[in-house]
N, C-alpha and C positions, 0 to 999 in steps of 0.2 A: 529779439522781439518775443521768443514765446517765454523764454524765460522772465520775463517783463512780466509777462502775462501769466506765468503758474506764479510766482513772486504775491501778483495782486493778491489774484483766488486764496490763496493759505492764510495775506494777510486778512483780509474778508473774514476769511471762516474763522481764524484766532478770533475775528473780531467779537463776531457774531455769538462765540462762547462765552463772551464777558456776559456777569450777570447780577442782577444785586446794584444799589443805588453809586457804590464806588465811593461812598465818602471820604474823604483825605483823615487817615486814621494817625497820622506820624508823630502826632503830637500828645495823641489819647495814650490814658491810662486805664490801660482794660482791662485790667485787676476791680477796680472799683465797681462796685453794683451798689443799688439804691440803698440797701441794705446796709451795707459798711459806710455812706456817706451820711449815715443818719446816727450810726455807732461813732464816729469820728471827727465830727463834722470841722473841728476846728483843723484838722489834719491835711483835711479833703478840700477845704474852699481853695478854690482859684485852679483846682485842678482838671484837666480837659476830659471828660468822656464821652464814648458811645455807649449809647444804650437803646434800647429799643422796645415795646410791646402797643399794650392795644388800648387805645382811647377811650378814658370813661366820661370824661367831661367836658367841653370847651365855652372859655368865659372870657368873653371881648369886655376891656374896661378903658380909660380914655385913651390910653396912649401904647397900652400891650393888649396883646390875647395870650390865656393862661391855657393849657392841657393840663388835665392831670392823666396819669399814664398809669396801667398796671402794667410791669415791665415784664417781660419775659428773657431766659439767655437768648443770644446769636446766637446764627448758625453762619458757616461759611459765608454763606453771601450776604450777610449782614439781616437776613431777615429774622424778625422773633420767634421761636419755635412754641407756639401756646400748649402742643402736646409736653412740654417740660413744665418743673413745678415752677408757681411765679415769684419774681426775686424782691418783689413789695411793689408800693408803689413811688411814683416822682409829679413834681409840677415841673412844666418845661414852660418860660416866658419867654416869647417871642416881640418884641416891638412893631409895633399895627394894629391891624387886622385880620382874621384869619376869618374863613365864612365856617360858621357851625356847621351846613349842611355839610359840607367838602370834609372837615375835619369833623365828623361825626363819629359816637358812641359808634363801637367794634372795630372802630379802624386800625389795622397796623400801620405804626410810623418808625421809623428808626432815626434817630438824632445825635449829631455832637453838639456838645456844648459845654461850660462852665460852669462848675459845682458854686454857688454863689452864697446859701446858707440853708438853712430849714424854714420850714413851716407847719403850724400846726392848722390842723383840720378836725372832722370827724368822719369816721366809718362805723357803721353801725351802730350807732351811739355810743360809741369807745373813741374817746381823743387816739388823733394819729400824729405821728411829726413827717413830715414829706422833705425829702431832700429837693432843691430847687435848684434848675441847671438854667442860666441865658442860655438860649440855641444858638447854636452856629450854622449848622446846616441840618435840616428838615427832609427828609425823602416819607412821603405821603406812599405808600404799595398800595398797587390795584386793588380794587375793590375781588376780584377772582384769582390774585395771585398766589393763596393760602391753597384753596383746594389745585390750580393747577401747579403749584410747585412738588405738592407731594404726590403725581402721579402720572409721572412723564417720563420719559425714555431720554436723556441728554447726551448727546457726542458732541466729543472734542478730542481733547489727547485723551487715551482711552473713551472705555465706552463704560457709563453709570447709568444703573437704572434704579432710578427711585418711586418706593411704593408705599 
């Protein structure tokens, strides 16, 4: 019985160290950045990636909602690191609805999805070509998970402290 019982606790505490949205990555090609999907795009279509950064725009139209995204790298747990340089940006179409407040300007999202082709845009008044991924899966991060990921003490197997 008690071995039952320290058995639970450890699996508990593994548990509790998972972190980061888990998206099913087995299929993704994590070479790819928006960057090289936009350099290659006839290469790249149909190919799965994650990616991830921070929300500049969201545009519900009849039958999708569009983001567009300035992408930042991953970091282990799949979050976007904004203190690194940014790797361009993407439109990610989702089918629905997504509500703008919820997916609002500065938000981190991290995504897989299907490199599906380009799009042109403008930024700054300089034409853009946007690489454009279908989503597959969406993980929206807390609105406070930026400042508290980078300044917390985490144990698990070993002990990290990040500042």
């Amino acid at each position: 019985m008690i071995r039952l019982l320290l058995l639970s606790i450890v699996l508990l505490l593994l548990g509790a160290c998972a972190s980061g949205p888990g998206l099913d990555t087995h299929q993704v090609n994590l070479t790819i950045t928006p960057r090289s999907a936009v350099a290659e795009p006839n290469l790249i279509r149909g190919q799965s990636v994650l990616w991830g950064g921070v929300i500049l725009n969201t545009i519900n139209m009849k039958s999708m909602a569009r983001l567009e995204v300035l992408a930042y790298p991953l970091n282990s747990e799949q979050m976007p690191q904004r203190d690194r340089d940014p790797l361009g940006r993407f439109l990610v179409q989702k089918p629905g609805f997504l509500e703008p407040t919820i997916y609002a300007e500065g938000r981190l999202l991290t995504t897989t999805g299907t490199v599906v082709g380009t799009d042109r845009g403008e930024v700054g008044g300089m034409e853009y070509v946007y690489p454009e991924i279908e989503a597959g899966e969406i993980y929206l991060w807390p609105r406070d998970s930026e400042d508290t990921n980078r300044n917390r003490v985490r144990f698990g197997i070993g002990v990290g402290i990040g500042l």
